[in-house]
C-alpha positions in Angstrom: -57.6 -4.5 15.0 -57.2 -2.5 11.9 -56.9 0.6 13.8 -53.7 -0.9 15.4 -51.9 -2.1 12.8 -52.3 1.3 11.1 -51.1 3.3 13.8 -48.2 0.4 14.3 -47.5 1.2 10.5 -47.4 5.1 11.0 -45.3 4.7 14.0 -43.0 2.2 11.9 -42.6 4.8 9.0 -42.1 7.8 11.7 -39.4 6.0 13.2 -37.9 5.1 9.8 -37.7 8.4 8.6 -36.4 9.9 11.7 -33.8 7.1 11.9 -32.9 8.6 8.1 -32.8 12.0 9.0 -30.9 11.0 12.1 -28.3 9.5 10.0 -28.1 12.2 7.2 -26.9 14.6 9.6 -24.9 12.0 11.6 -23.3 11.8 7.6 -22.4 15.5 7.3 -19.8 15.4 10.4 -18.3 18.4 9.5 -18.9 21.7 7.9 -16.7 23.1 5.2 -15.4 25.4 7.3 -13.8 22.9 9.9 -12.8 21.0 6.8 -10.8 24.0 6.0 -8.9 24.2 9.5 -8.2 20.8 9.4 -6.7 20.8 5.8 -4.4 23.9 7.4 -3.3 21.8 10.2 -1.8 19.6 8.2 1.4 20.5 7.7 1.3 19.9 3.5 4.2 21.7 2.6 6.6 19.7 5.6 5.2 16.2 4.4 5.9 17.0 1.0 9.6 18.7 1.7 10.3 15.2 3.9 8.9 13.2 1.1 11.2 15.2 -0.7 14.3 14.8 0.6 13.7 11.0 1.6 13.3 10.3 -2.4 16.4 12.4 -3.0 18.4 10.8 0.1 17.3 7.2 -2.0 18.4 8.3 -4.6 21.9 9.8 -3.8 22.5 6.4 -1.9 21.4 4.5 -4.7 23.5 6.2 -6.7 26.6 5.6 -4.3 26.0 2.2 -4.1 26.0 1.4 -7.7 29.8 3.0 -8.0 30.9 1.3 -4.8 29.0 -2.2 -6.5 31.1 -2.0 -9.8 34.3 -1.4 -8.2 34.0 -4.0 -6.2 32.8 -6.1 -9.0 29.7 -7.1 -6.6 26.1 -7.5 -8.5 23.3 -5.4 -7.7 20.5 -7.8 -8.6 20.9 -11.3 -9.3 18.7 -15.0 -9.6 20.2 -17.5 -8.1 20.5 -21.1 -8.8 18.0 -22.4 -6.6 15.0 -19.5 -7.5 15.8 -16.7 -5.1 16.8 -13.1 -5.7 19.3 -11.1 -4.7 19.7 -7.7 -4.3 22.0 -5.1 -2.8 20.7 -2.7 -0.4 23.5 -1.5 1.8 26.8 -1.7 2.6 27.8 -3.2 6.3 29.8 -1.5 8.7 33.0 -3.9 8.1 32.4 -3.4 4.5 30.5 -6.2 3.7 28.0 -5.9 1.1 24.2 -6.7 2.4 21.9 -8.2 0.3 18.0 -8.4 0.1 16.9 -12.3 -0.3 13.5 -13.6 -1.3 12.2 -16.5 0.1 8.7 -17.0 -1.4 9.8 -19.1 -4.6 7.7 -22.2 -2.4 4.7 -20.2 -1.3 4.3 -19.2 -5.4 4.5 -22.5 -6.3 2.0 -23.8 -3.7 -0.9 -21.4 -4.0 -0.4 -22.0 -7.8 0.5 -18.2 -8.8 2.9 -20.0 -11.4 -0.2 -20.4 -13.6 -0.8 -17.0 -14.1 2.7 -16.5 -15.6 4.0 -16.8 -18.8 4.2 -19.7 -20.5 2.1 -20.8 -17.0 -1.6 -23.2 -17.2 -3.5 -20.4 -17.7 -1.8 -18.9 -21.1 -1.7 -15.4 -19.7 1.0 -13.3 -20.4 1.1 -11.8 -17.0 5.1 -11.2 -15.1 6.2 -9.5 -11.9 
């Protein structure tokens, strides 16, 4: 009997450690090498020209709608009367200015966030 728990024990421990070799090597997937031609693949210096040019595209439009906002006497941000806010993100094809709404003022005030807020249950001094 002793003699087969012992040789179930070595077989348990062989097994074990080939499981953890097994999985070292499972864990080193690739060399440095074909970490290397993947990083080349990658296209870096595209992503980071299109990155680029779609901050600088934001911007400029940004920009644009800010003058086109003030000569129209339109606001840019704004909180209205019943808790929502407002904000301008475009201009319509008629002219019209288009405006980003929230609509979570309800789902704040039911899963309590409210109390982390100033002035809120929890005394915190926490906002945005």
């Amino acid at each position: 009997m002793t003699t087969y728990k012992s040789t179930y024990r070595a077989s348990s421990i062989l097994l074990l450690l080939l499981f953890v070799f097994t999985m070292g090597q499972m864990a080193m997937a690739q060399t440095s090498q074909q970490r290397l031609q993947i990083s080349e693949n990658n296209k870096k210096t595209a992503l980071a020209s299109f990155r680029s040019n779609l901050i600088s595209e934001y911007a400029l439009e940004r920009t644009k709608l800010k003058e086109v906002a003030k000569l129209n006497n339109w606001k840019i941000k704004e909180t209205l009367a019943n808790g929502k806010k407002i904000e301008l993100q475009g201009i319509g094809a008629d002219g019209s200015p288009l405006y980003y709404e929230t609509y979570s003022n309800e789902a704040g005030l039911v899963s309590r966030a409210s109390t982390l807020n100033t002035d809120g249950l929890m005394g915190l001094d926490l906002n945005g």
